[in-house]
N, CA and C of each residue as an Amber inpcrd file, in Angstrom:
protein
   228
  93.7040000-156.7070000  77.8880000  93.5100000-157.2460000  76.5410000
  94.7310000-158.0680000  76.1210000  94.5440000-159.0330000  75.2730000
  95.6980000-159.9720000  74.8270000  94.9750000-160.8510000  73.5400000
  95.9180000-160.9770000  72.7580000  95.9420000-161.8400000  71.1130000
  96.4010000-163.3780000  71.4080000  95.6520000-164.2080000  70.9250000
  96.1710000-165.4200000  70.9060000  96.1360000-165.9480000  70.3340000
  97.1730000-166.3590000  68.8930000  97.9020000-166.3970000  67.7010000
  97.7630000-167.8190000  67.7150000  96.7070000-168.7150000  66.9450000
  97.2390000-169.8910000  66.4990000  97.4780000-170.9520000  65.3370000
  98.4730000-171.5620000  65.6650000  98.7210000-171.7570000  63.8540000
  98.3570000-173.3100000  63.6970000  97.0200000-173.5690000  63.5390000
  96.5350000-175.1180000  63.4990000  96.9380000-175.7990000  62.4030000
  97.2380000-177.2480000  62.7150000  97.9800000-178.1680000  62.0220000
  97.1010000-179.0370000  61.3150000  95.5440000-179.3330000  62.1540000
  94.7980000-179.5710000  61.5320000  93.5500000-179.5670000  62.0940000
  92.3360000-179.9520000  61.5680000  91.0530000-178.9830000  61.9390000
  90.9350000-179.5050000  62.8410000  90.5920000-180.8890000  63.9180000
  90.8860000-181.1910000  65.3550000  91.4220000-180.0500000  66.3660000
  92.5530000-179.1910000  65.9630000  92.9020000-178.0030000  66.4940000
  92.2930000-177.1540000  66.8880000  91.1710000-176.9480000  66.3260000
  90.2050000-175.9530000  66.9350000  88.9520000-176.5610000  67.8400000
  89.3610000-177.7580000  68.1200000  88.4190000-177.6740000  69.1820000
  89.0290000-177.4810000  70.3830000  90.4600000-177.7740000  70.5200000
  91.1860000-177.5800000  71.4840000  91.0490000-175.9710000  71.6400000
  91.3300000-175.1430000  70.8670000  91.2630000-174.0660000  71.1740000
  89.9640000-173.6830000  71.6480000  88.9610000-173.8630000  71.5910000
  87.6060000-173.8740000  72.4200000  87.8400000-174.2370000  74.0010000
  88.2680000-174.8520000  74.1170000  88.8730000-175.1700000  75.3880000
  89.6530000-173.9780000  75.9690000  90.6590000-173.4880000  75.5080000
  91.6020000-172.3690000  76.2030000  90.9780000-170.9260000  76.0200000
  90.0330000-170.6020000  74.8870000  90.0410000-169.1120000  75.1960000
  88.9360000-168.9200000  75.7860000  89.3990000-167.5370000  76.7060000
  88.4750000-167.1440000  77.8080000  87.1980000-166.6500000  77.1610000
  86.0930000-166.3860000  78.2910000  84.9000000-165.8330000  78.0240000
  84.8400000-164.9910000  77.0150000  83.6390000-164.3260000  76.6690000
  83.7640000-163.4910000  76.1160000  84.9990000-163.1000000  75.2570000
  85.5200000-163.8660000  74.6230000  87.0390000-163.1860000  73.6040000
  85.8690000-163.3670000  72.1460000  86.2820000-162.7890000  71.2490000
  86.4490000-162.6700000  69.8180000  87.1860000-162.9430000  68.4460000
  86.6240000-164.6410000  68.6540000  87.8290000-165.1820000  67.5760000
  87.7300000-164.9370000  66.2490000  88.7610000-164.5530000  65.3050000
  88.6930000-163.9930000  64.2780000  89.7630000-165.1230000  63.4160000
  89.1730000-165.8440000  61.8610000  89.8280000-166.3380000  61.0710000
  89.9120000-166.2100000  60.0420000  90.5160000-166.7630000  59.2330000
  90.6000000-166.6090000  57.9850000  89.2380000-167.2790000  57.1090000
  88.7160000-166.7360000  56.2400000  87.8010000-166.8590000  55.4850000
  88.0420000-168.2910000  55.0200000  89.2280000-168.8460000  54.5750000
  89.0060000-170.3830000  54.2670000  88.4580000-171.3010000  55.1190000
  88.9000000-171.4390000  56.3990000  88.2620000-171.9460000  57.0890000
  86.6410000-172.0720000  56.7710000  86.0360000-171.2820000  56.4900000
  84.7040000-171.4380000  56.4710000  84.3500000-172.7550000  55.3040000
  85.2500000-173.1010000  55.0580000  85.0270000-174.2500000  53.8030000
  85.4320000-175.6300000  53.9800000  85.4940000-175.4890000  54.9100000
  86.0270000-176.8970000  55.2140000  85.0850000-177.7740000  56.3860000
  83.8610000-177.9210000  55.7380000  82.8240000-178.7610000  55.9360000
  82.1150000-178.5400000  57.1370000  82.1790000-179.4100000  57.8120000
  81.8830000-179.4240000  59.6060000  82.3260000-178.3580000  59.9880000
  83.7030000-178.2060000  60.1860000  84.1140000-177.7380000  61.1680000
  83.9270000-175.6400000  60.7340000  83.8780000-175.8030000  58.8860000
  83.5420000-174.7420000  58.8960000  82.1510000-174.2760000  59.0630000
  81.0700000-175.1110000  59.1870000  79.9870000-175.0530000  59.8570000
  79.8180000-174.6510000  61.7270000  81.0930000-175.0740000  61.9680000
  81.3260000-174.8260000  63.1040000  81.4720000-173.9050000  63.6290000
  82.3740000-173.1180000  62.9920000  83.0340000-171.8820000  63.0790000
  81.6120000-170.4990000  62.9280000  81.4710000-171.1370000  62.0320000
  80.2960000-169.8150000  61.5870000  78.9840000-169.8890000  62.9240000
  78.4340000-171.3870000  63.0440000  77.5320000-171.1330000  64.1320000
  78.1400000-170.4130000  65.4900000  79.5420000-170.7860000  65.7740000
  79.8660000-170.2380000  66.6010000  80.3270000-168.5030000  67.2080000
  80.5620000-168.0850000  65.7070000  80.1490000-166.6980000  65.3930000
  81.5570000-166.0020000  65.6330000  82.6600000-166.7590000  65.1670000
  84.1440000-166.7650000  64.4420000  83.5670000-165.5100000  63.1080000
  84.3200000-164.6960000  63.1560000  84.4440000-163.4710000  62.4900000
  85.5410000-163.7550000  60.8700000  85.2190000-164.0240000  60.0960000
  86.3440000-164.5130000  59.1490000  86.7760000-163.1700000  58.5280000
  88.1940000-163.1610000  57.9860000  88.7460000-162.0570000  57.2040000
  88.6430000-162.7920000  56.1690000  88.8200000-161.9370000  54.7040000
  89.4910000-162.4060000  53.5480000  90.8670000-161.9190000  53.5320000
  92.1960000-162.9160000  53.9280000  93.6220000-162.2900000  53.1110000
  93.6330000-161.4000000  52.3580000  93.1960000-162.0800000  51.1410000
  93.7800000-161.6810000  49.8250000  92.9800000-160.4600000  49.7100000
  91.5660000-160.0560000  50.3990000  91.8170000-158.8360000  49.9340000
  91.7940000-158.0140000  51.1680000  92.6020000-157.1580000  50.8510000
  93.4040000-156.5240000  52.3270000  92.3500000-155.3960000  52.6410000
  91.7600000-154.4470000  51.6150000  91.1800000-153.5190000  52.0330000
  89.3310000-154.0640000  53.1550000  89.3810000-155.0600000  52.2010000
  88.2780000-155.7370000  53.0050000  88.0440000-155.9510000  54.2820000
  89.8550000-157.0880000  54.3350000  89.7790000-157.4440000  55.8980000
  90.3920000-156.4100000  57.0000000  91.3290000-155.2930000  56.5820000
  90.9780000-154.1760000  57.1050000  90.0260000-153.6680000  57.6130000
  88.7640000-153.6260000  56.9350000  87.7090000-153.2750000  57.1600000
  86.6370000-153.7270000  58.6140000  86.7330000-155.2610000  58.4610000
  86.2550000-156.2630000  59.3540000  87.0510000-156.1970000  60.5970000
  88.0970000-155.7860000  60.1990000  88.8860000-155.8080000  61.6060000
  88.7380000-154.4890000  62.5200000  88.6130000-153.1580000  62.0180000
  88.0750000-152.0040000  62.3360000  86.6280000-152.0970000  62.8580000
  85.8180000-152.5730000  62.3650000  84.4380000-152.5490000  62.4310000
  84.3020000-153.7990000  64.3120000  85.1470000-154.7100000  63.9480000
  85.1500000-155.4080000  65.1270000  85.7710000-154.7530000  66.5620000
  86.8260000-154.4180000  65.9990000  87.8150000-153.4400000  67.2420000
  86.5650000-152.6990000  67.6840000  85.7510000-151.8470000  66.9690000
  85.3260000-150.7350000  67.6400000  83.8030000-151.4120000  68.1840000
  83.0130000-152.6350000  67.2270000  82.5020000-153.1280000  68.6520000
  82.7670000-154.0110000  69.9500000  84.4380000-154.2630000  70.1170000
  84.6880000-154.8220000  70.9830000  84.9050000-153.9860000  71.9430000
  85.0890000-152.7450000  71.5830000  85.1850000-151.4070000  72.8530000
  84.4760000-150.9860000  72.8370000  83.0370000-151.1620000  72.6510000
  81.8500000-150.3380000  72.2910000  81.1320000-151.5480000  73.5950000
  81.2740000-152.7000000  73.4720000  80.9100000-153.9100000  74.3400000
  81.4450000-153.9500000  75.2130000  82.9250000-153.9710000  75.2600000
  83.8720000-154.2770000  76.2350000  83.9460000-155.5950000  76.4680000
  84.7300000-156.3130000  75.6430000  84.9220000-157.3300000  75.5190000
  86.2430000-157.3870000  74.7620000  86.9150000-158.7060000  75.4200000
  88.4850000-158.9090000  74.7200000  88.6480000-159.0730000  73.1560000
């Protein structure tokens, strides 16, 4: 298993990252993203997992619920 942390400069950035992560991984973003037109159209068909920041107990939540079906799947 391994995290791969990226800090995009601008939305072009994520298509590159489509390119590098492996099979089966589980990309997880921030809930803004989903607003930013296309590409947050993008994100969602592609089935990008969004947190909300700001509220912590939430994205806590999403992140638990994912962990345990990513070991429930077995998947990165």
């Amino acid at each position: 298993p391994f995290v791969i942390v990226c800090n995009h400069q601008a939305s072009l950035d994520l298509l590159g990252m489509v390119e590098v992560l492996p099979e089966r991984c589980v990309p997880i973003a921030k809930r803004e993203l989903l607003y930013l037109g296309t590409v947050g159209w993008a994100c969602w068909l592609s089935g990008i997992i969004f947190i909300h920041r700001r509220r912590r107990d939430a994205a806590i939540e999403v992140i638990s619920r994912t962990a345990s079906t990513m070991r429930s799947e077995n998947v990165r």
